[in-house]
C-alpha positions in Angstrom: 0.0 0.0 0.0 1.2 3.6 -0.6 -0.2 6.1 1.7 -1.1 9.2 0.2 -0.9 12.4 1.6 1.5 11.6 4.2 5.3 12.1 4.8 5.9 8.3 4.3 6.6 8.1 0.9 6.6 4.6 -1.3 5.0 1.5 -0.5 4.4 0.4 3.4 4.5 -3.2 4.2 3.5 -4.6 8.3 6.5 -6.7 9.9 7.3 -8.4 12.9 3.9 -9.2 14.0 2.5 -5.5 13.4 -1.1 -5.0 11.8 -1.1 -1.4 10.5 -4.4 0.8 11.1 -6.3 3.7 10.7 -8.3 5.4 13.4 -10.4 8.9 13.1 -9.5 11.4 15.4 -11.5 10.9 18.2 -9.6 7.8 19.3 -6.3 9.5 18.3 -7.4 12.8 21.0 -8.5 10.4 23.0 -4.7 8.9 23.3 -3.0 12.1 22.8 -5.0 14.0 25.6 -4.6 11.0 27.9 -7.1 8.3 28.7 -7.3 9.5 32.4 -8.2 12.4 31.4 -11.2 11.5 29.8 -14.0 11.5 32.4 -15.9 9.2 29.8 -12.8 6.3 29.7 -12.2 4.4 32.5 -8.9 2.2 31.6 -9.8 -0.7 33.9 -13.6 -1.2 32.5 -15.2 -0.3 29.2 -12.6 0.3 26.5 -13.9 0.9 23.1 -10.6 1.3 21.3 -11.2 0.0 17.5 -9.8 0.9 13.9 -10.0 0.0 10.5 -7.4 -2.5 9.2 -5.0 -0.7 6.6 -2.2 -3.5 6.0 -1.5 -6.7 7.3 2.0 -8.6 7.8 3.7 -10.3 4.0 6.7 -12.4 5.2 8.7 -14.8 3.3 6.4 -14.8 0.5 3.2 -16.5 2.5 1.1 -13.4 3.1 -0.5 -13.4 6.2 2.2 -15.2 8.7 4.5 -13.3 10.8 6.4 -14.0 14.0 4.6 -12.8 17.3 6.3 -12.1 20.3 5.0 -13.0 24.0 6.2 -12.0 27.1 6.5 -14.3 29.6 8.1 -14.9 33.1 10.3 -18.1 31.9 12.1 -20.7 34.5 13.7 -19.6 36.7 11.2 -16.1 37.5 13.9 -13.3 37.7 13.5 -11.5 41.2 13.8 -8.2 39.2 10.7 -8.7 37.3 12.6 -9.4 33.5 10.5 -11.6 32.2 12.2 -13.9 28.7 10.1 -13.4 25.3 9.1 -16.5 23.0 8.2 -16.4 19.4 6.1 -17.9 17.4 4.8 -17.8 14.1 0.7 -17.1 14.1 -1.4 -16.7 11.1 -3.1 -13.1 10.4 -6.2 -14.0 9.5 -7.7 -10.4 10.3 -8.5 -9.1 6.3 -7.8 -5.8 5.4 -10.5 -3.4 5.7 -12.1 -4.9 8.9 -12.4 -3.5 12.4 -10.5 -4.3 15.2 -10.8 -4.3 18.9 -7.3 -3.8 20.8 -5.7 -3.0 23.9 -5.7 1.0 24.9 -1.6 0.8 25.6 -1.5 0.7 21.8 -2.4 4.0 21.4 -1.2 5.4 24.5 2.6 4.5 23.6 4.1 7.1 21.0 6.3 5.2 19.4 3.6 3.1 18.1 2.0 6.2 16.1 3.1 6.3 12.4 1.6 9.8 10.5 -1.7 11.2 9.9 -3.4 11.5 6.5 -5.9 14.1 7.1 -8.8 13.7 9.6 -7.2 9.7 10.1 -4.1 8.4 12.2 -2.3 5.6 10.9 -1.0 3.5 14.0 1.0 0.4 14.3 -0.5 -2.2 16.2 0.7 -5.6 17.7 -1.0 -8.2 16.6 -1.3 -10.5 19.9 -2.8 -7.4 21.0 -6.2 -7.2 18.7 -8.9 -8.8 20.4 -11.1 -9.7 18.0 -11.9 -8.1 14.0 -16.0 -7.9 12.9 -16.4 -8.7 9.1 -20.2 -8.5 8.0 -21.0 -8.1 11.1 -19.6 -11.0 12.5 -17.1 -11.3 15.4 -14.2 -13.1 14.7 -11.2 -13.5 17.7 -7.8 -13.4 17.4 -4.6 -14.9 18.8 -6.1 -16.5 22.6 -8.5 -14.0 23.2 -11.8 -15.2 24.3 -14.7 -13.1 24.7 -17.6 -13.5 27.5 -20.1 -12.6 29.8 -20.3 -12.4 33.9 -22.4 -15.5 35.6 -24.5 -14.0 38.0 -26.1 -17.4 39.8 -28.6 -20.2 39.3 -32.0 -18.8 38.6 -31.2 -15.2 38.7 -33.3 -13.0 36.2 -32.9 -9.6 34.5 -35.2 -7.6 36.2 -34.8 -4.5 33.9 -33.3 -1.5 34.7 -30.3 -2.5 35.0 -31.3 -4.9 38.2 -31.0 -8.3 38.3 -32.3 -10.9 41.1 -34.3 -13.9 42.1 -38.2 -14.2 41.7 -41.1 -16.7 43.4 -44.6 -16.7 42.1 -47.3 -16.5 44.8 -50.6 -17.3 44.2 -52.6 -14.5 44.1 -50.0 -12.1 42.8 -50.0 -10.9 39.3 -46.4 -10.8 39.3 -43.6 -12.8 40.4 -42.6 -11.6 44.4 -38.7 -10.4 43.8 -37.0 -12.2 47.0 -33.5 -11.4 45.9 -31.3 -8.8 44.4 -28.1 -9.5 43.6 -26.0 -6.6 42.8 -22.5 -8.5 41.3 -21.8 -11.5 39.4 -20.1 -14.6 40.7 -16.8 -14.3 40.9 -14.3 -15.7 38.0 -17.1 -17.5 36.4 -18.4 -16.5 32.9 -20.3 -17.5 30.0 -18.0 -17.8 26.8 -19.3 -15.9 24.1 -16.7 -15.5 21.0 -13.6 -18.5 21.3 -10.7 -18.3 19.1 -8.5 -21.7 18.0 -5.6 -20.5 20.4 -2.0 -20.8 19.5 -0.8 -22.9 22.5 -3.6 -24.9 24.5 -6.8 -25.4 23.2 -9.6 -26.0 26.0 -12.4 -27.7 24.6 -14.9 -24.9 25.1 -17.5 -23.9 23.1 -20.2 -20.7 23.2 -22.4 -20.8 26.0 -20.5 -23.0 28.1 -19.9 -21.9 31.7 -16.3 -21.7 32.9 -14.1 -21.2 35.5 -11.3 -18.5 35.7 -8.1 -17.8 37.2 -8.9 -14.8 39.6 -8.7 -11.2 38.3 -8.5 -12.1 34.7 -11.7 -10.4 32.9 -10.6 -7.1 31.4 -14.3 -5.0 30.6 -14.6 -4.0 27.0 -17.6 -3.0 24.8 -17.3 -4.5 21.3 -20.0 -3.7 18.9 -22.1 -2.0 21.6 -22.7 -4.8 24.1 -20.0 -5.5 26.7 -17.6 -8.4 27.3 -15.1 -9.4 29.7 -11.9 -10.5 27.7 -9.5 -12.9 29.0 -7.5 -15.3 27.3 -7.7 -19.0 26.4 -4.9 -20.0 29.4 -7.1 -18.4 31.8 -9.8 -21.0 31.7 -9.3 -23.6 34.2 -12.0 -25.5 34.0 -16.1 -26.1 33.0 -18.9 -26.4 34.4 -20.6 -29.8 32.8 -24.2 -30.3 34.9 -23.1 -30.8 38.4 -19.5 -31.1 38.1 -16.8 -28.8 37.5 -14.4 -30.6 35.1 -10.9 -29.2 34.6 -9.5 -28.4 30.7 -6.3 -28.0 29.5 -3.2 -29.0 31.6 -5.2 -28.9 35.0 -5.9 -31.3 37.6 -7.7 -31.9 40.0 -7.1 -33.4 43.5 -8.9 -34.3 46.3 -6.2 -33.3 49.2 -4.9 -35.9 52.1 -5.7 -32.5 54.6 -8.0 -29.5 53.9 -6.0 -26.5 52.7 -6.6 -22.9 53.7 -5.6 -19.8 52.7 -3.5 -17.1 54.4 -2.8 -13.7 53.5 0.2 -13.6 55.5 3.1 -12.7 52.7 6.9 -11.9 53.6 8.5 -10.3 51.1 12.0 -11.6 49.8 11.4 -15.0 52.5 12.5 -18.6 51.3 9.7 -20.9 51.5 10.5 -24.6 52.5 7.2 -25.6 53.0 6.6 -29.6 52.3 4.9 -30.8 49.4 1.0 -31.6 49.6 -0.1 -35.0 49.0 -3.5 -35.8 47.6 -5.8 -38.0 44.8 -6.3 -37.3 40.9 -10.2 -37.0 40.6 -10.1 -35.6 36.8 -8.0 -33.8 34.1 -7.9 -31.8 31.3 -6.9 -33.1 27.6 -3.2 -31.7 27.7 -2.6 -32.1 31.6 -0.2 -35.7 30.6 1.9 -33.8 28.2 4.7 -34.5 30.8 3.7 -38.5 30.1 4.0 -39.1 33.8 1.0 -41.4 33.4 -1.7 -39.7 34.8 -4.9 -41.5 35.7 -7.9 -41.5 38.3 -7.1 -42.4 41.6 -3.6 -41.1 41.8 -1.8 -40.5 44.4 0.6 -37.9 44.2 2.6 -34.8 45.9 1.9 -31.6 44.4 3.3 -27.7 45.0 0.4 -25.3 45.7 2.1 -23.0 43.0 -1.0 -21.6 40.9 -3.4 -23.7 43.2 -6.7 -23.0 43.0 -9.2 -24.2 46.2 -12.5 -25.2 44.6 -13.3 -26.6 48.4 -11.1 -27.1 51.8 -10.1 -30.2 50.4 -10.3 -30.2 46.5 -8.0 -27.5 44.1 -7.1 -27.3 40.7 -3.5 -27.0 39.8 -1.5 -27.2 36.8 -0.2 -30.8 36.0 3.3 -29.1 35.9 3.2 -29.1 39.7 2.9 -32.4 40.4 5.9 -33.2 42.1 6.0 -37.2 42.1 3.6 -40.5 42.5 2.8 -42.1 46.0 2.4 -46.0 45.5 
């Protein structure tokens, strides 16, 4: 593409994982004059960021692929917070011309801003940070984003207004008695909406199905005009199937020798030596044996409550990772 009526001159062509795109200037104030600043933008809840695809990566002659970059803490975790990158290559399937929903940061870094062709900005953009493009109306996600909606308990209704609760019918009323509100969701659970294929894990998930987070993950965002929480494919520990909570992924879970409790007693800079906990394998997700330690029902084993999470005093989900060794 050759942009016209900008300082670039000749043809630009996306690399290293960038998508380029135009936004109108609204969004570009918006970044400029600083998103705090906006009474309107609240950077923790309801981001409507979006722009219009202008160019998407060519590289080594197969248009669309590109090598993405992730951040990630790496083994061993470096006390100064560096965190190691790994690449990999991902397909752009985002088409040119579509609109995409990204991360805020994009815009609010300089050195992602490219020129301006009259009332449009031209930004770069990463690509493992667009959530999701619309074509024809149709939400399509990207990279491991995964977009969904809060749980808010069994039987609980919308009972307008922007109040939701629980509801008995009395005989003689004309209308349900309300016997319950219930003013916020239940926590880390959610409704998947829009799933993605993933790049790394794939959890067999599917729209509509109710699943379990890891805490503090959902990121509020409105996407064509109804809002989300977005989170990411490795945040789903589990789903809910009937009754039972079954885990997904590289997750297991045990039913512990002793019930386990939590503390919120942390010492900074400390040396833990605490002893392994022991426990049984009650169920697993489809990647949790990908260390072919043999995994199977009725396990016994010693695990590290690294990235535990306590479903009960006595039954947690952790990844299969921590599973320190089998007790015959």
């Amino acid at each position: 593409m050759i942009f016209e009526g900008t300082k670039i001159q000749g043809k630009v062509k996306a690399t290293n994982g960038n998508v380029i795109i135009r936004v109108n200037k609204s969004v570009h104030e918006l970044s400029i004059n600083g998103l705090l600043q906006d009474v309107r933008f609240d950077k923790h809840r309801k981001t409507w960021i979006s722009g219009i695809v202008e160019i998407t990566p060519e590289v080594g002659g197969n248009e669309g692929k590109d090598i993405i970059w992730e951040e990630y803490e790496g083994m061993p975790r470096r006390k100064n917070g560096a965190v190691y990158h790994r690449a990999s290559e991902y397909p752009c399937l985002i088409p040119v011309g579509s609109k995409v929903y990204f991360h805020y940061l994009a815009l609010e870094q300089d050195h992602n801003f490219i020129d301006s062709e009259g009332r449009d900005f031209i930004y770069r953009v990463a690509l493992d940070t667009i959530f999701c493009w619309v074509e024809d109306g149709k939400i399509h996600m990207n990279y491991n984003f995964v977009l969904g909606t809060p749980y808010w308990g069994e039987d609980v209704e919308d009972l307008g207004n922007g109040q939701r609760g629980k509801t008995k019918l009395i005989e003689g009323l004309a209308k349900p008695l309300v016997t319950e509100i219930i003013f916020k969701p239940q926590v880390d659970f959610a409704y998947i909406k829009h799933i993605g294929p993933g790049i790394y894990q794939q959890r067999n998930v599917v729209p509509d199905d109710l699943v379990l987070l890891t805490p503090a993950c959902e990121f509020d965002n409105v996407i064509e005009d109804k809002e989300y929480w977005v989170f990411k494919h490795e945040d789903i520990m589990a789903v809910k199937r009937g009754e039972f909570i079954v885990p997904v992924a590289d997750y297991v879970m045990i039913q512990t020798d002793k019930p386990l409790y939590k503390t919120s007693l942390i010492v900074p800079d400390t040396v833990s030596l605490e002893l392994p906990f022991t426990g049984t394998v009650v169920a697993f997700g489809e990647s949790a044996d990908v260390y072919g330690q043999g995994l199977k029902r009725g396990m016994r084993v010693a695990f590290h409550k690294r990235d535990m999470r306590m479903l009960m005093a006595n039954l947690v989900l952790i990844r299969s990772g921590n599973i320190q060794f089998e007790i015959q």
